[in-house]
C-alpha positions in Angstrom: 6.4 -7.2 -14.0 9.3 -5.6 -11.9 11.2 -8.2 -9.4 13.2 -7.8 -6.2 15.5 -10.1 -4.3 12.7 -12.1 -3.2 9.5 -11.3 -5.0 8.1 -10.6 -8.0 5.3 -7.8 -8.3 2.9 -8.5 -11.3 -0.4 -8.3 -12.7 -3.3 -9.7 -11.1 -4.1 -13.5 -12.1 -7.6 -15.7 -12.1 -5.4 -17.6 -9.5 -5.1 -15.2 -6.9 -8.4 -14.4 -6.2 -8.6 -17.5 -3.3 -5.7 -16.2 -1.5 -6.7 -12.5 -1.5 -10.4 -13.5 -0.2 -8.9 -15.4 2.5 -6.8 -12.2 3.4 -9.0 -9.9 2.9 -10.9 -12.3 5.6 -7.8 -12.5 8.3 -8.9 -10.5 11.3 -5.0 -9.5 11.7 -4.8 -8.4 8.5 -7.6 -6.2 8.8 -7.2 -5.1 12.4 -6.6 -1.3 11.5 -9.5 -1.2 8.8 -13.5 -1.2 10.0 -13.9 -4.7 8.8 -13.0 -8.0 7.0 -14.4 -8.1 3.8 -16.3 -10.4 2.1 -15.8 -12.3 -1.3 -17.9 -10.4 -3.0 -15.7 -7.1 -1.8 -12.3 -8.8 -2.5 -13.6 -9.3 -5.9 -14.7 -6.1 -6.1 -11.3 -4.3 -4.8 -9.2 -6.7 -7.9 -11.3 -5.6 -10.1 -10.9 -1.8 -9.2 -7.1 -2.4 -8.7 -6.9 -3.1 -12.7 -9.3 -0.3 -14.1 -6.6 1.9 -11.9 -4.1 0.3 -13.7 -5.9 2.0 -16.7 -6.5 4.5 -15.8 -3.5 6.1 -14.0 -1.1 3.5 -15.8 0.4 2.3 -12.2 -1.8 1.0 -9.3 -1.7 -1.9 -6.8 0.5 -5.2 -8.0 -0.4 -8.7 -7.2 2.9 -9.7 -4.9 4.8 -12.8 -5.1 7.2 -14.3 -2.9 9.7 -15.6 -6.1 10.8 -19.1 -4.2 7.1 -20.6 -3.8 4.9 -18.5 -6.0 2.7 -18.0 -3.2 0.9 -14.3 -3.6 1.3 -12.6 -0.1 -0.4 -10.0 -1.0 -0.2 -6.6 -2.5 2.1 -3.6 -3.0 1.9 -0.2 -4.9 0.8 3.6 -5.9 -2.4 5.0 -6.3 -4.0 7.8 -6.8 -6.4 8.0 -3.5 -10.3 9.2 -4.5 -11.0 11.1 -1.5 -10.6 14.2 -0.7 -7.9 15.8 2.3 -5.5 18.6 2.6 -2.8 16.9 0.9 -5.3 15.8 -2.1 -4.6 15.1 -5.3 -1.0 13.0 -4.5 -0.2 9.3 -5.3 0.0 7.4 -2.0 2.2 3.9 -1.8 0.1 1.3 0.0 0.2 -2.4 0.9 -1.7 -5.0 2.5 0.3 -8.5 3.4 -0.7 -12.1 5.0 -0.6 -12.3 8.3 1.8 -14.9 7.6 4.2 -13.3 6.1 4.8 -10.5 8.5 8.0 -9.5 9.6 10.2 -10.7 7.2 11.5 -7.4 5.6 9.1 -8.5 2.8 6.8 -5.4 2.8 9.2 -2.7 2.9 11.7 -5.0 0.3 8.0 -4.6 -2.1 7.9 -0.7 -1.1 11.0 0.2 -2.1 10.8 -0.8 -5.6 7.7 0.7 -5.4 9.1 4.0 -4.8 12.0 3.2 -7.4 9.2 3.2 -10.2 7.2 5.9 -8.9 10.2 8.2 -8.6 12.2 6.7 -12.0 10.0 5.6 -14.2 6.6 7.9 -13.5 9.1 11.0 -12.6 7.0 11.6 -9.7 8.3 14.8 -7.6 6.6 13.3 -4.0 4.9 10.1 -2.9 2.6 10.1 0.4 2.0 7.4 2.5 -0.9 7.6 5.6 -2.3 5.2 8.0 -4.8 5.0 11.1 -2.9 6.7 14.1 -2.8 3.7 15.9 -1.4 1.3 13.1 2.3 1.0 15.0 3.1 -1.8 12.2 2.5 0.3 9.0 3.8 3.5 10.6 7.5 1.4 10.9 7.4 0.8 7.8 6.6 3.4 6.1 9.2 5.2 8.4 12.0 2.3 7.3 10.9 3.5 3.6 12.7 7.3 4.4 9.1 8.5 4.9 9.3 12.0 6.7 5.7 13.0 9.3 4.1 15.8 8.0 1.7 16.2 11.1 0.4 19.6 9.7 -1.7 17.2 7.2 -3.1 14.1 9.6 -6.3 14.3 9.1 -10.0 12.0 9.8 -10.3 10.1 7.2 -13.4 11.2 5.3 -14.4 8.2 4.6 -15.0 7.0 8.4 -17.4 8.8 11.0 -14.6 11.3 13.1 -15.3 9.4 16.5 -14.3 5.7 14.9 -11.2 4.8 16.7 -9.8 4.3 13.1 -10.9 8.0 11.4 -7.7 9.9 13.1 -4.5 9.4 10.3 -1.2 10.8 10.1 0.9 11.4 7.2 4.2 10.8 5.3 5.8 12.3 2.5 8.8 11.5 0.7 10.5 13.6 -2.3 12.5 12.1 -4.9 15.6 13.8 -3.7 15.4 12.3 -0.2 14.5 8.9 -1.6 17.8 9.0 -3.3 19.9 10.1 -0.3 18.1 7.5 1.6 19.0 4.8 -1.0 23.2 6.0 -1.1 
């Protein structure tokens, strides 16, 4: 469990499972992937959250706003499974309730996100990407100290290449620069 000045980011719980299916389910939310998913899927994506947490020994935490409890969502590092120019890495990702947008809350979560994959996994670079067209993520990940690295933007394999999601750019950020950032 590792905290912030407003949230907490933790292991998953039974009890969160309600609120992530319901945004997982948020059209906002999901704007920039192809779809909503279902309960089954939201399930599903928990459940492959923790054997990451196995396997890699960091992965996506549950996210907590400290005052109410409420989970808004989640934050984290992961090791991605496809394959891209820039492949193997470990990307920092999130995914928030619409209702909880722009508050600071996502890049607050980010941050200590990239404080434990830099000082406590010793990671030398952490990569963040999103779909060209996601404005939102692309700010925050460029408030995080994130530097382009348009050489790598890439489809995303996992899309056909004329989706209007497949076209992604990417970020990089070095532990060196992450501390300058911070000072």
């Amino acid at each position: 469990m590792y905290e912030t000045k407003r949230l907490i980011l933790r292991d998953w719980e039974e009890e969160d499972i309600s609120q992530f299916i319901k945004m997982n389910q948020d059209s906002k939310v999901m704007e920039f992937f192809p779809a909503v998913l279902s309960s089954e899927e939201s399930i599903s994506l928990i459940e492959k959250i923790k054997s990451k947490f196995k396997v890699q020994g960091f992965g996506f935490y549950a996210c907590e706003l400290k005052e109410s409890q409420e989970l808004i969502g989640f934050v984290g590092l992961n090791i991605p499974d496809f394959k891209a120019s820039f492949t193997p890495c470990v990307e920092i990702g999130w995914r928030i309730a619409y209702k909880f947008w722009g508050q600071g809350l996502a890049v607050e979560a980010a941050q200590k996100s990239l404080d434990i994959g830099f000082n406590e996994y010793n990671l030398n670079e952490i990569v963040s990407f999103t779909a060209l067209v996601n404005k939102r993520s692309e700010r925050v990940i460029q408030k995080l100290g994130m530097i382009r690295a348009p050489t790598h933007d890439f489809n995303h394999s996992e899309l056909d290449p004329s989706h209007p999601l497949a076209k992604h750019i990417l970020y990089r950020l070095r532990r060196e620069d992450f501390k300058k950032h911070l000072a």
